[in-house]
TORBALUM-120336 format. One record per residue (C-alpha): residue number from 1; z, y, x negated. Coordinates in steps of 0.2 Angstrom, whole numbers. Layout:
<nodes>
NUM,Z,Y,X
...
</nodes>
This chain:
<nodes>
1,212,-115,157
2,209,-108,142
3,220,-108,127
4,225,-90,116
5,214,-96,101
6,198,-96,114
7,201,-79,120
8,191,-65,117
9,200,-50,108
10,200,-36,120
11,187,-23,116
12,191,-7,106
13,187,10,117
14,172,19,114
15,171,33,103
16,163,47,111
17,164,59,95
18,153,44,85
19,140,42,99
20,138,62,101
21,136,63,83
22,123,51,83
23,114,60,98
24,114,75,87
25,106,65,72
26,95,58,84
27,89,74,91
28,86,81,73
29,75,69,69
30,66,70,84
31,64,88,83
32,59,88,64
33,45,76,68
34,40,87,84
35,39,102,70
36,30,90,59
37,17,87,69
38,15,105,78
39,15,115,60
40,0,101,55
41,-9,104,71
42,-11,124,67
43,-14,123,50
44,-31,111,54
45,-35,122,71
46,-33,137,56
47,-45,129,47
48,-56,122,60
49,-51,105,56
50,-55,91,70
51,-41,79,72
52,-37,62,80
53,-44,47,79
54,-62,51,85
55,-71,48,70
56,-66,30,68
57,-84,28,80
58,-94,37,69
59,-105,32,55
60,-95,29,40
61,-111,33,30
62,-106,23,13
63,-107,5,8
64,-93,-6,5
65,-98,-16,-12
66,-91,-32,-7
67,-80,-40,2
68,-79,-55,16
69,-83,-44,33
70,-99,-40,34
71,-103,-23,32
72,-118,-11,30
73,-120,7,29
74,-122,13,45
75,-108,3,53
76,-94,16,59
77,-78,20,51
78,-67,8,62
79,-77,-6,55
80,-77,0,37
81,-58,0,38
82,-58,-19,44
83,-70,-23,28
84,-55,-14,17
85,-41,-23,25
86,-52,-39,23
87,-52,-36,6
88,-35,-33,4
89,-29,-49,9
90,-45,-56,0
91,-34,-51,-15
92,-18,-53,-9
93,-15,-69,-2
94,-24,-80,-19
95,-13,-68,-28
96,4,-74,-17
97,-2,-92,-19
98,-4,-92,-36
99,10,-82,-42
100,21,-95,-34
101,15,-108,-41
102,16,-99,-59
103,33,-93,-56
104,39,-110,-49
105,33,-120,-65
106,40,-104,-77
107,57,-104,-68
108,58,-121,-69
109,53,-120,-89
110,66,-107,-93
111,81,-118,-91
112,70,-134,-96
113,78,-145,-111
114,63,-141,-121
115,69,-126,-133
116,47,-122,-136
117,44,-120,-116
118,58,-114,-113
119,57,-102,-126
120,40,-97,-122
121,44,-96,-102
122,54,-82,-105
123,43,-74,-117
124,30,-72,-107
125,43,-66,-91
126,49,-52,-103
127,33,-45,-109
128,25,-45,-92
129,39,-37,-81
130,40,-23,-97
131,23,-17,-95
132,19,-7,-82
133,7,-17,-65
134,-6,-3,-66
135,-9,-5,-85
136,-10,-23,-83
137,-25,-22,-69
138,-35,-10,-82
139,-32,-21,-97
140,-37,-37,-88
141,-54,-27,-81
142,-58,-19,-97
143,-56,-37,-105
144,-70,-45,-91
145,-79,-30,-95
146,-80,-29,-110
147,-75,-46,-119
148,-85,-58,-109
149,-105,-60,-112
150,-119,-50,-104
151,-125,-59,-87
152,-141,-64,-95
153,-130,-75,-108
154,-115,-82,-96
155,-103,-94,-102
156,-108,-110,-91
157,-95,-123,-84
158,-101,-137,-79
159,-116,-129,-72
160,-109,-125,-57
161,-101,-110,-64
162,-106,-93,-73
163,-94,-82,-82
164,-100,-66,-87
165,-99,-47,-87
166,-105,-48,-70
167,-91,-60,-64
168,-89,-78,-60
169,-102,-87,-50
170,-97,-103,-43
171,-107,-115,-32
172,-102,-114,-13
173,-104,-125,0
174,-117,-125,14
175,-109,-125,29
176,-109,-116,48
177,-95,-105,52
178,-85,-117,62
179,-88,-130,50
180,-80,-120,37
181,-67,-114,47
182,-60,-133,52
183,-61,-137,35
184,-52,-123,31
185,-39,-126,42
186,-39,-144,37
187,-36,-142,20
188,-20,-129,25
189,-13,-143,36
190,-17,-160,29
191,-4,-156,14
192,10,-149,25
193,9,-164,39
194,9,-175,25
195,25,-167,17
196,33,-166,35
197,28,-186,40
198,38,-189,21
199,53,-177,21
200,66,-191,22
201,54,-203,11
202,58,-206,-5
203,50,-193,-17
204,38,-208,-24
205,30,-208,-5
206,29,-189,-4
207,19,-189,-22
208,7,-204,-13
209,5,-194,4
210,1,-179,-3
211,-12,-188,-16
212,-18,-197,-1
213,-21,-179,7
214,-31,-173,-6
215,-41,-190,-9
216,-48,-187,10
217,-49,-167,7
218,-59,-168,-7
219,-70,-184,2
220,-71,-170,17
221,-75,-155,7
222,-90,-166,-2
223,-97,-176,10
224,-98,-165,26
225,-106,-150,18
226,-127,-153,21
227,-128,-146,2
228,-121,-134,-12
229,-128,-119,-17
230,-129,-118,-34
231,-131,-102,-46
232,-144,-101,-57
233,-146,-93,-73
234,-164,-81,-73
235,-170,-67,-83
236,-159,-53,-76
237,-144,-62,-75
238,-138,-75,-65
239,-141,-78,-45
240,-134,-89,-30
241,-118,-97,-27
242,-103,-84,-22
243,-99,-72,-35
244,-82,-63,-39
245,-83,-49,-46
246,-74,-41,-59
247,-64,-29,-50
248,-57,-44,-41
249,-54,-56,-58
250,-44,-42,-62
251,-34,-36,-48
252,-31,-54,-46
253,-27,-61,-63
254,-16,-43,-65
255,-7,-47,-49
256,-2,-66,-51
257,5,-62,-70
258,15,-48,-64
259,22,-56,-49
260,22,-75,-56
261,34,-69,-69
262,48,-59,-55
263,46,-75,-45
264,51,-87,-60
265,65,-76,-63
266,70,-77,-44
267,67,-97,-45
268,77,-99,-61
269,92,-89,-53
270,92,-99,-38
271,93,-114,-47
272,106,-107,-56
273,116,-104,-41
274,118,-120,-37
275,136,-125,-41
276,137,-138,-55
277,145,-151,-47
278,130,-154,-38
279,122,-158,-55
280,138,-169,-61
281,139,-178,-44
282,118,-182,-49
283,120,-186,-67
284,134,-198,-63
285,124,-208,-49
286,108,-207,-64
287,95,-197,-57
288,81,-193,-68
289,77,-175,-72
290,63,-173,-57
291,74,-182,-43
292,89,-169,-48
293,78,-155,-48
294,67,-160,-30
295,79,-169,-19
296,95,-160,-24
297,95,-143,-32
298,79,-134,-27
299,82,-139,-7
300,98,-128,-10
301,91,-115,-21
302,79,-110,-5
303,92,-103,2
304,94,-89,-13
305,76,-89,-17
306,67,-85,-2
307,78,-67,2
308,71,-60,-15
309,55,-72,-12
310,50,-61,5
311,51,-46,-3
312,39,-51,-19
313,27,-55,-6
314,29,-36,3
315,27,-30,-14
316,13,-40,-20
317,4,-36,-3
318,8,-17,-7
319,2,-18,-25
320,-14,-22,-22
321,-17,-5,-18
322,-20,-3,-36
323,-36,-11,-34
324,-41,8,-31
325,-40,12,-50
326,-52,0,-56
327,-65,3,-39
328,-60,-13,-30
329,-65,-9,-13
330,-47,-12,-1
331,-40,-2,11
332,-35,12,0
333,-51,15,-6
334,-63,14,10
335,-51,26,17
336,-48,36,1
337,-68,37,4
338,-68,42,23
339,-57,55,18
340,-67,62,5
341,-83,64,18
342,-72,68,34
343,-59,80,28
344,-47,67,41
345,-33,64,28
346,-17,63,39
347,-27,51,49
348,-33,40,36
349,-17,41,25
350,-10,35,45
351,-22,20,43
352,-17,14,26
353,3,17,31
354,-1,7,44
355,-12,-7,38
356,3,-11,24
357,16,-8,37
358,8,-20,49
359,6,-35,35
360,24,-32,29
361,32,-34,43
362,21,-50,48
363,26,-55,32
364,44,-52,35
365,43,-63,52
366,37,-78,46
367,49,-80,29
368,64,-75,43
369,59,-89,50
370,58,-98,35
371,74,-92,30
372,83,-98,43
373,76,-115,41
374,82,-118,23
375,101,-110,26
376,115,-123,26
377,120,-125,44
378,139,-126,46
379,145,-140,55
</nodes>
């Protein structure tokens, strides 16, 4: 038997007036995209336009200047376009990475004890989120451009880096493809198995497992490779190694500024968020300032930060798009290019909607997952 207070309230009747309305809307969408689609199709057959996706097997005809997919100039269009997106998260994701890590430190500084951090903290969140992303990405490129030496007078670091006009060389290991990618991998997962083993550990044992991790990554990163490739300074400039180029320092440095400072405002109001008993109930059983912060009041802040987190990530993906005004070669620009030659520009503009639509909402799966994992859970 069940009781009154277990019963399901009985269900209101449908509304056929709403559901017919929603038909029409429905319809009128349908039926505007249908027109859409039907005026573009004349207005290219009018101008003897080809359409569709046909051309994505043809030779793309121009080069790709860099990037991490290997491309060359008569590779076809479909492969070009991978080369772009490869690009895109080339930027992207170091840019993600290390924007969190800025904002996290900045959110943290603004409400710091300290009246200098704090003060500069939110100096430097003011100024950046003032000024618009696009004139941040030129002013950072002209300033590698034009500030830094000429490559045959680079700024050395340690000798295993090259600053210069031309970019930063830095020494690379030598390894096989699937060598690199199980270190790669390792060095992803080491630190969040470590964390994971620890998570009920007191926080002097996360510190230790997590230095533990790196000790054997770095041990693994310089004993397995067979040897380093090294950049070397000549008479035109300097050679070897891996280069970044300047379109990439820039885009980069332009995106971590610009979204380190919106994620330290999003850290510093989730901590903020957290009601200050929380704080009383750890000042009276005498935490110290770090074991407040990590074991009490940031697990709960995660709860507010990683909504407005998500969409700082969708948006940092989406800015890089910017890259185009300074001749970074992502997505928007090999297919701003493959427009240019082909005349296929509702196709290629469909490529790049799609590209950014595809990473977002990839984007939006994981951190709902994430997001689920740091709500409170009701008991």
């Amino acid at each position: 038997m069940t009781t009154a207070s277990h019963q399901q309230p009985p269900k209101p009747p449908l509304d056929w007036r709403a559901v017919g309305l929603q038909a029409v809307a429905l319809a009128a969408v349908f039926g505007l995209l249908a027109w859409l689609v039907h005026n573009a199709g004349s207005n290219l057959a009018a101008r003897n336009i080809g359409s569709g996706f046909g051309f994505l097997k043809d030779s793309a005809g121009f080069s790709v200047s860099e990037g991490l997919v290997p491309y060359e100039t008569g590779d076809s269009y479909l492969w070009a376009f991978a080369a772009g997106v490869a690009n895109t998260l080339r930027a992207a994701i170091p840019a993600v990475l290390l924007a969190t890590l800025l904002g996290f430190i900045a959110g943290i500084a603004q409400i710091s004890r300290n009246a200098l951090l704090r003060t500069i903290a939110r100096t430097y969140v003011d100024v950046v989120r003032n000024i618009p992303l696009v004139l941040q990405v030129l002013m950072w490129y002209f300033a590698i451009t034009e500030l830094l030496p000429a490559g045959d007078s680079p700024v050395v670091v340690g000798g295993v880096a090259f600053l210069s006009k031309g970019g930063l060389a830095v020494a690379v290991p030598e390894l096989s493809s699937w060598l690199a990618l199980v270190l790669v991998a390792a060095t992803v997962a080491l630190p969040v198995l470590a964390w994971r083993a620890t998570v009920r550990q007191r926080t002097a044992a996360r510190v230790l497992a997590l230095g533990v991790a790196l000790v054997i990554l770095v041990i693994a990163w310089v004993a397995v490779p067979s040897g380093w490739e090294r950049p070397t300074q000549g008479g035109f400039g300097v050679s070897g190694g891996a280069t970044l180029s300047p379109e990439w320092l820039a885009l980069v440095s332009a995106l971590t500024l610009y979204a380190g400072a919106y994620c330290a405002e999003i850290v510093r109001s989730g901590i903020q968020a957290v009601h200050k008993g929380q704080w009383e109930a750890c000042h009276a059983l005498s935490f110290t300032r770090p074991q407040l912060l990590m074991r009490v009041i940031v697990p709960q802040s995660l709860r507010v930060i990683v909504p407005p987190y998500t969409s700082l990530i969708m948006n940092t993906i989406k800015n890089s798009s910017l890259a185009v005004a300074i001749g970074y070669p992502d997505i928007v620009s090999v297919a701003t290019t493959a427009m240019n030659q082909n005349g296929q520009a509702i196709e290629c503009v469909a490529v790049i909607a799609a590209v950014y639509l595809t990473l977002n909402i990839a984007t939006a799966l994981v951190m709902g997952a994430v997001n689920a994992r740091v709500q409170l859970k009701e008991r």
